[in-house]
C-alpha positions as CSV (number, residue, x, y, z in Angstrom):
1,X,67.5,110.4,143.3
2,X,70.3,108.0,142.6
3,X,69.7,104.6,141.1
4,X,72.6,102.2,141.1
5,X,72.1,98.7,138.5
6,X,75.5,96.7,138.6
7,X,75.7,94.0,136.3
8,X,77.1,91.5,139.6
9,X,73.2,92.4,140.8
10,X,71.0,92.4,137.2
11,X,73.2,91.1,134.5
12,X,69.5,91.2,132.6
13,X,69.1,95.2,132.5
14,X,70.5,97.6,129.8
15,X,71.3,100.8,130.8
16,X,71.3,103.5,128.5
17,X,71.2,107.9,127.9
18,X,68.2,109.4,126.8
19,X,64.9,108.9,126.4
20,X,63.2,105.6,124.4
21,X,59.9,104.2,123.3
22,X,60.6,100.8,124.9
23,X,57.3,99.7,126.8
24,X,59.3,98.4,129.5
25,X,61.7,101.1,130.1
26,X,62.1,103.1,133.4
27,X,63.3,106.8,132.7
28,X,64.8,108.9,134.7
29,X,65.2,112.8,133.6
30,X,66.4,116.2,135.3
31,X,64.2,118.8,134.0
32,X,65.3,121.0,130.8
33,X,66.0,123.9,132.4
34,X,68.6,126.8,132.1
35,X,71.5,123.7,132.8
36,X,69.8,122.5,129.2
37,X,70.9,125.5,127.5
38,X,74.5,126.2,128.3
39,X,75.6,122.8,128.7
40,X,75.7,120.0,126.4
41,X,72.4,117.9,126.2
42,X,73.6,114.7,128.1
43,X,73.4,113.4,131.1
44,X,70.0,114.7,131.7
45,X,67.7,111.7,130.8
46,X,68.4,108.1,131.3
47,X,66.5,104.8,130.8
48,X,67.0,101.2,132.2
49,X,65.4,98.1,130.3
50,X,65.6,95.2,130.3
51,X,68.3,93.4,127.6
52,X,65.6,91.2,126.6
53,X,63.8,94.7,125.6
54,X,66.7,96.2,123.2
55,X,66.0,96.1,119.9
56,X,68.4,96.4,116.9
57,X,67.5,99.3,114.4
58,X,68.7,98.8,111.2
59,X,68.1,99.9,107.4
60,X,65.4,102.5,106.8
61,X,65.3,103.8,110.6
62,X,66.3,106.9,111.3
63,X,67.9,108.4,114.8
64,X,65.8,108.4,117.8
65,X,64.3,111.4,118.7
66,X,62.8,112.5,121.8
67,X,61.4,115.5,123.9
68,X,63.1,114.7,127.1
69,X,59.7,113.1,128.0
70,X,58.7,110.7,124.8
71,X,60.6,108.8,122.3
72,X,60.0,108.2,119.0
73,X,61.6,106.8,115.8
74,X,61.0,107.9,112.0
75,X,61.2,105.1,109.1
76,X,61.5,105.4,105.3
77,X,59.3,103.6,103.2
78,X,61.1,100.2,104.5
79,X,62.7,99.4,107.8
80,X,64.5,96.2,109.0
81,X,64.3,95.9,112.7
82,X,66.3,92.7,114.8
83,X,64.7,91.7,117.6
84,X,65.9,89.9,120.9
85,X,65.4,85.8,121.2
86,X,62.6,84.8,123.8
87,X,60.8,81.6,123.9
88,X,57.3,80.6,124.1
89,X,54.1,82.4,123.1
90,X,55.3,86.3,122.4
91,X,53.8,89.6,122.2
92,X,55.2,92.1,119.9
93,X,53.4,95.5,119.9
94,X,53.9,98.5,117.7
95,X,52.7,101.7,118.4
96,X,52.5,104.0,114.9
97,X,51.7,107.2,113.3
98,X,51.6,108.1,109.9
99,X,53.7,111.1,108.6
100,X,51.0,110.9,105.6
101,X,47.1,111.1,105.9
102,X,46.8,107.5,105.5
103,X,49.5,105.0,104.4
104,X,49.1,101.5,103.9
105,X,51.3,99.2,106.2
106,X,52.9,95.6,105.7
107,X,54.2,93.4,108.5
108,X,56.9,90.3,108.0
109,X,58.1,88.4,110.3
110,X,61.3,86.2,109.5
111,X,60.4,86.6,105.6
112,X,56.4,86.0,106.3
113,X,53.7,88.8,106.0
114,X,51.9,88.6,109.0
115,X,49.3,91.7,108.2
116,X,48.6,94.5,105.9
117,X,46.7,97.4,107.6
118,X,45.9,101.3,106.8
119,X,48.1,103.1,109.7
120,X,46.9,106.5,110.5
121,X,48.0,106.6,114.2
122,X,47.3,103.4,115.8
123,X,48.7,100.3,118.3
124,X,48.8,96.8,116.6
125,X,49.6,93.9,118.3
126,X,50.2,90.0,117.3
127,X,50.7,87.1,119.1
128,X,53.6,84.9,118.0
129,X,55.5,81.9,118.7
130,X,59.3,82.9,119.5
131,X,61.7,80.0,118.8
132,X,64.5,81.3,121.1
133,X,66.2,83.2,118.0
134,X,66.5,86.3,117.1
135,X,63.4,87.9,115.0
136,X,63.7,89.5,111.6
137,X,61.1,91.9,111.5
138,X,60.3,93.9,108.1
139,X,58.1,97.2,107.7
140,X,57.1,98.3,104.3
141,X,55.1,101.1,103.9
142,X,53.4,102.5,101.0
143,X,53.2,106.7,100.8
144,X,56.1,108.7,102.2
145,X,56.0,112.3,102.4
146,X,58.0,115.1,103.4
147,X,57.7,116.9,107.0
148,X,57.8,121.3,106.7
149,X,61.5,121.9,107.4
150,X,62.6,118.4,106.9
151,X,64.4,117.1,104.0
152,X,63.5,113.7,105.4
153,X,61.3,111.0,103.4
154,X,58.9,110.0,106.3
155,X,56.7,107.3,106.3
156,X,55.8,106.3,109.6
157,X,56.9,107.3,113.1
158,X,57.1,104.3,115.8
159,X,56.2,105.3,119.5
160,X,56.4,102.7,121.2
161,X,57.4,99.2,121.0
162,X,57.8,96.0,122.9
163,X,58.4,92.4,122.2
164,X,57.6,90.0,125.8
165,X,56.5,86.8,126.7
166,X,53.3,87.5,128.7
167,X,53.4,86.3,132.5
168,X,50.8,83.7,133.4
């Protein structure tokens, strides 16, 4: 199947290789078959959002990762995250599991902690009110621990994400 998105037709949709835990992302993947193993591993998955969906992974995020199927994201024991401006009431959602049995989890928003919760694998969601600028959002967690065969320091491991304005 080919799927063409032109900028003169959506100038609202990012386009990108791979795989990614955006909620509102459309994937589109070739199976990982013998073409996976001789050739070089692009090309094969691709997902369309829209640009209100892409996020800005900063400090204490590592690489996405994914399974051709799933996306995922590891974080140290703090991440910085910028997300995209919307207005009105929003919805910002974080899906989460802990590389540790339990770790305890703190949420800030533009500089203000907005909750403190044990994460073991779990969605959380808050409502807030976007102001039309871009969000700071802060993720501090407190146990990290190391993965077999992984020199990482892993704390928690994010899923899936999205940040919307909810139709009514």
């Amino acid at each position: 199947m080919t799927v063409f998105v032109t900028a003169a037709t959506d100038p609202n949709v990012y386009v990108t290789e791979g795989v990614t835990a955006a909620a509102s992302a459309t994937m589109f993947a070739r199976p990982r078959g013998h073409a996976w193993e001789i050739a070089r591993h692009r090309h094969l998955e691709v997902s369309v959002l829209p640009l209100s969906d892409v996020w800005t992974f900063g400090d204490g995020w590592y690489w996405p990762e994914d399974d051709g199927h799933h996306a995922w994201r590891w974080m140290g024991r703090r991440s910085e995250t910028i997300l995209p401006p919307l207005h009105g009431r929003a919805r910002l959602s974080l899906k989460l599991d802990s590389a540790a049995p339990f770790t305890d989890v703190e949420v800030s928003v533009d500089g203000v902690v907005i909750d403190r919760f044990p994460c073991t694998r779990m969605t959380k969601q808050w409502a807030l009110d976007a102001t039309g600028k871009p969000v700071h959002l802060v993720l501090k967690s407190s146990t990290n621990t190391h993965v077999v065969r992984d020199p990482r320091e892993l704390t928690l491991r994010l899923t899936q994400y999205e940040w919307s304005v909810p139709s009514q």
